[in-house]
C-alpha positions, 0 to 999 in steps of 0.5 A: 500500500502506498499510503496517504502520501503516495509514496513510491515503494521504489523510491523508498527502497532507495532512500534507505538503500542509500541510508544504508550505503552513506553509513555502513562506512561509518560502521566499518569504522565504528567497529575499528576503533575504542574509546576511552568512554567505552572502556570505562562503560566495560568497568561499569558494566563489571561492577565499578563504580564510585569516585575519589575524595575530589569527586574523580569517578574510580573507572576514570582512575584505573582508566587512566594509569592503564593507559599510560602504562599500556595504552589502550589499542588493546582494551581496558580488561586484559591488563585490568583483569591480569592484574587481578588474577595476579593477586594484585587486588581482591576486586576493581575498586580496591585495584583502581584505589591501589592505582590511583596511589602509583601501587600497581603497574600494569602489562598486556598479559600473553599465553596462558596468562591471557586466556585466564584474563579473557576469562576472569574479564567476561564473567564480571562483565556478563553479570552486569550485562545480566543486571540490565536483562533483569530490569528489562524483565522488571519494566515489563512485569511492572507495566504488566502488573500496573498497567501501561498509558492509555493512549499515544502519543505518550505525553513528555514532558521536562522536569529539571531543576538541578536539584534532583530533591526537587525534580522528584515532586515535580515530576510526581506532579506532572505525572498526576498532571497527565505526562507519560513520560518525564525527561530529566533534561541535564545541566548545561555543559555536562555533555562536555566532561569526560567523567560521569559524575557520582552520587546525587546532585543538588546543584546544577544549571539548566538542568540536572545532573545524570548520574547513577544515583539521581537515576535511581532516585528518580525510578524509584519515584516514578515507580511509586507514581506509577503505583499510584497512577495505575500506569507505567510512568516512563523515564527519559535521560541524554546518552550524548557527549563525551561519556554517551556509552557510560551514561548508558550503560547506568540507563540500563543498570537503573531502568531507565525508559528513553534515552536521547541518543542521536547519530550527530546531535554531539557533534554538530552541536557541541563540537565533538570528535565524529570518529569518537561519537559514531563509536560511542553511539553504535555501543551505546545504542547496543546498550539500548537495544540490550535494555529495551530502551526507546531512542530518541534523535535529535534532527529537531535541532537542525531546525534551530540552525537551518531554515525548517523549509529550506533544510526539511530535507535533511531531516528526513535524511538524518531520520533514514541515517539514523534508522540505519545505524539503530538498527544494525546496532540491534535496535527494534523498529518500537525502539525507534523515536525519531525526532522532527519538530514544529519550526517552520516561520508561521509568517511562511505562508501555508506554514501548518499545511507544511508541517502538515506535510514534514509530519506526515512524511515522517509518519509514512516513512517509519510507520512502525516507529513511535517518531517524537514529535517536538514543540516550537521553540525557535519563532517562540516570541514571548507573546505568550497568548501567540505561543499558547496558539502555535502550541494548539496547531503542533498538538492537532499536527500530531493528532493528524499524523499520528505521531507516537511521543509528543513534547509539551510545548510551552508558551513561555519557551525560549523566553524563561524556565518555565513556572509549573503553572506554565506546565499546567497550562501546557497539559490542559493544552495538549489535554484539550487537543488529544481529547477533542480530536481523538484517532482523528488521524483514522480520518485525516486524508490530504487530497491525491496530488494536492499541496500536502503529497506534492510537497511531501514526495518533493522532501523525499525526492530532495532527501534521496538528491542530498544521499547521492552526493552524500554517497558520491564524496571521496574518501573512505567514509563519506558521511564524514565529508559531508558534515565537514561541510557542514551539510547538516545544521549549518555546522562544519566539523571536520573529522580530526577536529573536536573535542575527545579526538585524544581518546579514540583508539584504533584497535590493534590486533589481539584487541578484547573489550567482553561487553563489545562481544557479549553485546555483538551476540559474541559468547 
């Protein structure tokens, strides 16, 4: 069936087949190369964790005398887990305590001594990775035993105040409210360190900090709301930055539900390696499908940078690129939120027939993922009546078109933190829409050949135009071309340049990392 679009199934076979050509090379790359953030995430997996008096995470610490002594083109685990074997420490925190104090040297065992690391190494990781099949196992008896939300979209909604005390209530509020799902969005700047930092926060700017224990607390919460609520109350945090595998791998340690996790968001927008992040997101979109953890991308953000009509194109080609590497990452289609906004000028005319359009387009494409549909932010004025009226149109676009996790918009986006009344506000306008509105997608159909599928099949058209040239770059990958040039959000990175460059490695035979195997399915 070709669908209210009418989209060629031909041309679409080719959108994704270029999807697929544009990032297998990135992939073979993906899989040459460690980072130190993914080393550290195998220590985590194995039971490491805690910081030092000054806050420095003990995974940062052994990581970092192993590296000095043997580098890490090998891997983390054989040198830690030889010295383990040897006697040199009874478990890792008291092995990472005596590195940190310059008392152990390490070596890339051989032989025997290799075999018996290897070994020592898989078993402490499996039971991490055993860890995460469990609180798999318990969202789905949890979601079983209280019931899951009754409707889509899944309402979501950010709850973030730095201090995590404070986000529990609020968060407890706005699931009575009506949200389905709370994103605990993180404090300015953490994308940038390279360390996850420890225990619960009560300070923090723009946001929370994401680390294991506000993780915890907040499920904790949630799970009680959800109790309470009659319904599973999902959980949202960032897998991006310079430590995207960590904070996964805690994600799944500590149930949470979403992740965002998208293919280029950290590169493009804060500057990071490309090398070190197509790393990091393949592992730690493993992680994810591991957990059962629904993604959500990030292409709503080319739209703060780039035109919404002139750039619509790339985000459909993002969306193709970023299902291509979910999904040999072994993410599953359910697993799939890809992200388009409401951006567009309302000034343009025909503005809500185009995003009309954009929507449906998405819908059509990836019709078995949920798709996250996010609010206006950009053309957000300050005029709270005329932000409260375009946050109406967004929400009735997605009644339209179906859409499968809706962000509340706020009328005060943009200008200020939003009050919880500005909250309330936004959930009776969400309310108002779905209610009023219902499956009215069941009976939206754009005319045949009208403004809507012309303007929709001309975004897929130009969509598999930008994977052709994408394609026909020189060079080994590509991709990485392509963002040098700034293709995407407007923003130029080139592949030797941004931050945590200094902490990819090119694997170098012999390399063994037990959570890169056990998470390829490897035994």
């Amino acid at each position: 069936m070709r669908g209210k679009l009418d989209l060629d199934p031909a041309v679409v076979r080719q959108a994704r087949s270029l999807a697929r050509k544009v990032g297998s090379p990135i992939v073979r790359l993906a899989k040459q190369h460690t980072t130190v953030s993914v080393e550290r995430a195998t220590l985590r997996m194995a039971g490491l964790a805690g910081a030092d008096a000054e806050g420095t995470p003990w995974v940062n610490r052994l990581a970092d005398v192993v590296r000095a002594d043997t580098g890490l083109e090998h891997g983390l685990a054989l040198p830690v887990w030889d010295a383990l074997v040897r006697g040199e420490a009874e478990d890792l925190l008291t092995l990472a305590q005596k590195a940190a104090a310059g008392s152990v040297t390490f070596r890339l065992p051989e032989g025997r001594d290799a075999t018996r690391s290897r070994t020592a190494a898989t078993r402490a990781v499996r039971a991490g990775v055993r860890r995460i099949d469990a609180q798999r196992t318990a969202r789905d008896r949890m979601i079983k035993r209280v019931g899951d939300a009754p409707r889509t979209p899944w309402i979501y909604l950010i709850v973030a105040t730095g201090d995590i005390h404070e986000d529990i209530p609020q968060a407890q509020a706005a699931a009575r409210a009506g949200a389905d799902v709370i994103a605990v969005i993180r404090s300015t700047g953490q994308s940038l360190l390279d360390y996850v930092p420890e225990g619960a926060t009560r300070e923090g700017f723009a946001g929370t900090y994401a680390t294991q224990e506000n993780f915890r607390l907040m499920r904790a919460a949630l799970d009680d709301s959800s109790r309470e609520l009659g319904r599973y109350v999902r959980l949202t945090n960032y897998a991006s930055g310079l430590c995207m595998p960590e904070i996964a791998t805690l994600a799944g340690l500590e149930r949470l539900d979403m992740m965002l996790n998208d293919s280029m968001y950290g590169i493009l927008f804060r500057d990071i390696n490309p090398i070190r992040t197509f790393v990091d997101q393949r592992f730690s979109r493993q992680v994810h499908a591991r957990a059962g953890i629904v993604i959500n991308t990030g292409e709503d953000n080319y739209l703060t940078t780039a035109d919404a009509v002139e750039a619509a194109h790339t985000v459909t080609t993002s969306q193709l690129l970023n299902e291509y590497f979910a999904k040999e990452a072994g993410l599953e289609d359910w697993q799939l939120g890809l992200g388009h906004a409401f951006e567009i000028d309302p000034e343009v005319p025909q503005s809500f027939r185009l995003e009309l359009a954009h929507a449906l387009l998405a819908r059509e494409l990836f019709p078995h993922a949920p798709l996250k549909w996010m609010p206006p932010t950009r053309h957000m004025t300050g005029d709270v009546f005329r932000g409260y009226l375009l946050d109406g149109f967004f929400n009735l676009v997605g009644a339209l078109t179906g859409q499968g996790i809706l962000l509340v918009g706020m009328m005060t986006e943009a200008v200020v933190t939003p009050w919880l009344s500005d909250r309330d506000l936004a959930l009776q306008n969400v309310r108002y829409v779905l209610d009023a509105a219902g499956d009215l997608h069941e009976d939206f159909v754009p005319a045949p050949d009208g403004f809507i599928v012309r303007r929709a099949n001309q975004v897929l058209a130009e969509t598999i135009g930008l994977l052709e040239r994408i394609a026909d770059e020189p060079g080994k990958a590509p991709l990485l071309e392509a963002i040098a040039d700034g293709t995407f959000g407007l923003m130029k990175r080139p592949a030797d340049g941004g931050r945590g460059l200094d902490g990819v490695f090119r694997k170098a035979e012999g390399f063994f990392n037990p959570a890169m195997d056990l998470l390829d399915g490897t035994p």
